[in-house]
N, C-alpha and C positions, 0 to 999 in steps of 0.2 A: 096741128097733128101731134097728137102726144105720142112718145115713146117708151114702152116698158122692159124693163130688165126681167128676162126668163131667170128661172133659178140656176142655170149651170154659168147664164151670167154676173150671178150674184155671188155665187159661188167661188167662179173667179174672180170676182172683184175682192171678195174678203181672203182669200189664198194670198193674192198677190199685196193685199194689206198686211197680213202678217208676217210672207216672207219680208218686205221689205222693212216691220217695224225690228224686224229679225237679223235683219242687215244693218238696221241704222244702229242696234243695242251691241253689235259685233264691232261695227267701225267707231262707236264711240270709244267702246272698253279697248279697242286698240289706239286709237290716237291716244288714250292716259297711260296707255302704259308708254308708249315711246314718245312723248312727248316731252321739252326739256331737256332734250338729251341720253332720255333714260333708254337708248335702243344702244348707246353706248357701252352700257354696264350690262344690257343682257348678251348683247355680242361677246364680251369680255367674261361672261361666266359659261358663255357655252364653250367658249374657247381651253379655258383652265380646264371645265371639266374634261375637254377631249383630247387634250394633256395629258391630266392625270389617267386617263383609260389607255395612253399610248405608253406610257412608265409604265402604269400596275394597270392590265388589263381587269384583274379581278375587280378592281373595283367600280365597275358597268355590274356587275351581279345581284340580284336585288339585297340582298342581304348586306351587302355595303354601301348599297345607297342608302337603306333605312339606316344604317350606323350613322352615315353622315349628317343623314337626314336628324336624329335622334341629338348629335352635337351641337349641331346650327341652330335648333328650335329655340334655344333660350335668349342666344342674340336675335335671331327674329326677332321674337317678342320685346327684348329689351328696344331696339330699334324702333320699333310701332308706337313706343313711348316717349322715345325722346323723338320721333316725326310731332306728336303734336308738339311739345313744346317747341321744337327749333320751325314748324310751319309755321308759329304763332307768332316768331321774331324772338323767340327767348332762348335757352339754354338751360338743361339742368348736369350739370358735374355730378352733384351728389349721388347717380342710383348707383356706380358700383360699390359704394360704401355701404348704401342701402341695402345692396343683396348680402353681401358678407355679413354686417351686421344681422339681417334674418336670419340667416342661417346658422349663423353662432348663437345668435340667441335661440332659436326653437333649440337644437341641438342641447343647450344647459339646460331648457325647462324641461323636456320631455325625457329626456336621459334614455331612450330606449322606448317608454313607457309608453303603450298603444293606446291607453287609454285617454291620453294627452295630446293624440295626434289632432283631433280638431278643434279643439279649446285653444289649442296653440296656434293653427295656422289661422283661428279666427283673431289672435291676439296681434300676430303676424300682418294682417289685412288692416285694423283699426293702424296700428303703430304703424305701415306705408301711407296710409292717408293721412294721418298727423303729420307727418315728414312732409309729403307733397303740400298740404294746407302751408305749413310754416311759409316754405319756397314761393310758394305762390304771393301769401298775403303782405309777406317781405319784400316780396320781387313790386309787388302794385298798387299796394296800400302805402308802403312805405318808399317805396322807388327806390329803390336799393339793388343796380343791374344784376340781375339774373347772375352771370358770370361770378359776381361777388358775391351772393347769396347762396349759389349752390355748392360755392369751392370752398367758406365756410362751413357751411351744411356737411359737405363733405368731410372736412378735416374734425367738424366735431362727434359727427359715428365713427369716423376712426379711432379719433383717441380716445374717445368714453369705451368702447367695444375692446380696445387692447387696455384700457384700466382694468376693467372690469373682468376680465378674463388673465389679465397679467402676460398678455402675449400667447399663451399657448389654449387653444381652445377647448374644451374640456365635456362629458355628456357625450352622447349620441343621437342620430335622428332615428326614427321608428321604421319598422319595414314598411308600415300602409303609407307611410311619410314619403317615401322612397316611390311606391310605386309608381307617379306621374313618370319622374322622371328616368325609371332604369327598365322597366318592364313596356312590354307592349300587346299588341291583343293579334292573334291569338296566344292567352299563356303557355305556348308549349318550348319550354328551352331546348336551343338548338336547331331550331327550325325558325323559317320567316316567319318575321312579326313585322306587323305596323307598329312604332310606337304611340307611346301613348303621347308625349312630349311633342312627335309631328302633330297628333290630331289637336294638342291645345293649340298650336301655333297657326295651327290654319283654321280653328274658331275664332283666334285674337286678331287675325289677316280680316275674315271676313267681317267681325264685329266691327273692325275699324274700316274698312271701305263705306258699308252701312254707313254708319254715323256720318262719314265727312260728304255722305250725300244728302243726308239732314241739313237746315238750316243750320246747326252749332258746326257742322266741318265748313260750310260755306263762310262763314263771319270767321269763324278759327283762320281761317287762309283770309277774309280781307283785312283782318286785325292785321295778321303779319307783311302784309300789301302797302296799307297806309293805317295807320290806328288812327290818324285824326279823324283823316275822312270816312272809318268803320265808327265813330262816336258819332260825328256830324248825321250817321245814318239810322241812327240810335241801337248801336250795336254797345250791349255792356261791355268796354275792353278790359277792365281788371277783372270781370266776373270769369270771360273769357279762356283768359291767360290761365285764371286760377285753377279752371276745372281743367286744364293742360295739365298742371304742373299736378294735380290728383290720379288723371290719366298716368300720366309717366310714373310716378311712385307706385300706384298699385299694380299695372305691370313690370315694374322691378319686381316688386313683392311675388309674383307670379312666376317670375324668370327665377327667381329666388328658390322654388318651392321645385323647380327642374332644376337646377342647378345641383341644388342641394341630395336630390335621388340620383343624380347621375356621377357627379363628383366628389360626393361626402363633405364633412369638414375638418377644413384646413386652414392657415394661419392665412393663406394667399386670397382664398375664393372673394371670390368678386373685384381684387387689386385690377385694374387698368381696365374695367369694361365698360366705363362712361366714355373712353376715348375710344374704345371699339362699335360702341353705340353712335355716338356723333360722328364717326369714319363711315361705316354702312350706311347711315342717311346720307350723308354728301355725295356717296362714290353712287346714292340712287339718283342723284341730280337734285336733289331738293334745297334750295336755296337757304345758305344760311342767315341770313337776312328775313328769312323769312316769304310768307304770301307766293311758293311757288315749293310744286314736288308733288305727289302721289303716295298712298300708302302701299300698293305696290312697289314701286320703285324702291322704296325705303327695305322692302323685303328682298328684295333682287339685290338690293345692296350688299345686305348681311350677308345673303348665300353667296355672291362674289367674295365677300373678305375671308367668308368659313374658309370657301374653295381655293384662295391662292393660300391659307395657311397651312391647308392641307398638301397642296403641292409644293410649299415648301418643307413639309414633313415628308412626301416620296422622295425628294431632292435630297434629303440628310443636312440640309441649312441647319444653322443653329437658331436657336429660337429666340436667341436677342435681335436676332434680325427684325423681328415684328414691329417693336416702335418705329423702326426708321420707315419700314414699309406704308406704316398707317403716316407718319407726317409727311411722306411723299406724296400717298395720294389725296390728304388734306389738303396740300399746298396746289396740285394740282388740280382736282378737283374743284376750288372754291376761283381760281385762273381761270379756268373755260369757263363758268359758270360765269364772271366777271366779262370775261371776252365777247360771247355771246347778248348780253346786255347790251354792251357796248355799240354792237353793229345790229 
């Protein structure tokens, strides 16, 4: 005897097909974001922030959350750059030299001049990738640890960047240069705006989820798992690495160009944000070792470290407090991380 499906039961059958692919696409995206540990750092940022709202209630106001929102968007970004290279098992030191370095130098070429503004942050983009290429090809053609490759790297756009400008930086950035990072939409001053700096940072969140759901975010993570056995499996590991360590540079170079509209230039900009960068990926749980973490979490990281430095600004801390803060929760951070392996 055969049996046929009426249409209201076919109907049900595909409803409840897609509620439940609808469930499975909801409990996935949830196990990655709290997985590893990382429910640890989202408890810990909702906390700060309901803190900060119990200090300064104004800032629960939309208008101060997009402020915040508007500060934290560059460490996002810089973070989602050095997530691939530290998922990969590597390190890169050098982007905050990298960002300073950009910015000083657009700032000297373009001197104000509007007409220079995309000539230069096209010059800006080649000259992040040259940087990232070096790191990379150093780091795995030549086997040269990461650490030692990028803290060179580092110290030589330092010092060629304070030769070259003799310490005081000189020029100016252009307004259309400016606008990523100081403006936001809608343009009406004095009223809420989105910025524009949040919507980069949440194209650069989404672009990089994307990708590490491709085949290259899958190999990126087993390279930093086991690289032998990601060779053995014929995964290119220096190729890999390399296009990490490209990733990371051009999103400095990007942080660079917010940075740079939101805080001008200055002799400091970019000083201590490669330890701010490699602090917001650990505190998201992402192993430093490599082969474990989420690019989420790497984001949730940053907006925890924006948020306890902002709560140490409602508090009136002094702000050399900040290093000891970030090597407490490296030290601690990369313990649990170790602890959990362990058992």
């Amino acid at each position: 005897m055969t049996t046929e499906l009426t249409p209201d039961a076919g109907n049900s059958t595909g409803k409840s097909t897609g509620n439940s692919t609808t469930r499975s696409a909801a409990r996935r995206w949830r196990e990655q974001l709290l997985s590893g540990g990382s429910w640890t750092v989202l408890a810990l940022l909702v906390l700060v922030l309901a803190v900060i709202v119990v200090i300064n209630p104004s800032f629960a106001e939309p208008v101060s959350l997009m402020a915040f929102a508007k500060k934290a968007a560059p460490l996002v970004v810089l973070a989602i750059g050095q997530y691939f290279v530290i998922v990969s098992g590597e390190f890169d030191l050098s982007v905050g030299s990298l960002v300073g370095a950009q910015v000083v130098i657009a700032a000297r070429l373009m001197d104000g001049d509007e007409a220079l503004t995309w000539p230069v942050v096209g010059l800006m983009l080649v000259f992040g990738l040259l940087v990232g290429l070096v790191n990379g090809l150093v780091t795995t053609l030549l086997r040269v640890p990461s650490f030692i490759t990028t803290l060179g790297m580092m110290l030589v756009l330092f010092g060629a960047i304070r030769l070259w400008t003799g310490g005081a930086p000189t020029g100016a950035l252009s307004e259309s240069f400016r606008v990523l990072g100081r403006k936001g939409f809608p343009d009406v001053p004095g009223q809420f705006q989105v910025p524009y700096a949040l919507l980069v940072a949440l194209v650069v969140v989404g672009l990089a989820v994307l990708l590490m759901r491709r085949p290259f975010g899958r190999s990126l993570v087993a390279v930093g798992d086991n690289a032998v056995a990601a060779a053995y499996s014929g995964a290119s590991v220096w190729w890999l690495r390399t296009r990490a360590f490209l990733l990371s540079s051009f999103l400095a170079t990007v942080a660079a160009v917010l940075i740079g509209g939101f805080a001008g230039v200055t002799a400091q900009v970019g000083q201590g944000l490669e330890f701010m960068a490699i602090t917001a990926v650990v505190l998201g749980g992402v192993a430093l070792g490599g082969g474990r973490g989420t690019v989420v979490a790497a984001m949730v990281g940053a907006l925890t470290l924006e948020a306890l430095f902002t709560l140490f600004n409602q508090l009136a801390l002094p702000s050399t407090i900040r290093p000891a803060v970030q090597g407490v929760i490296l030290i601690a951070a990369v313990a649990y991380a170790a602890r959990r392996r362990r058992t």
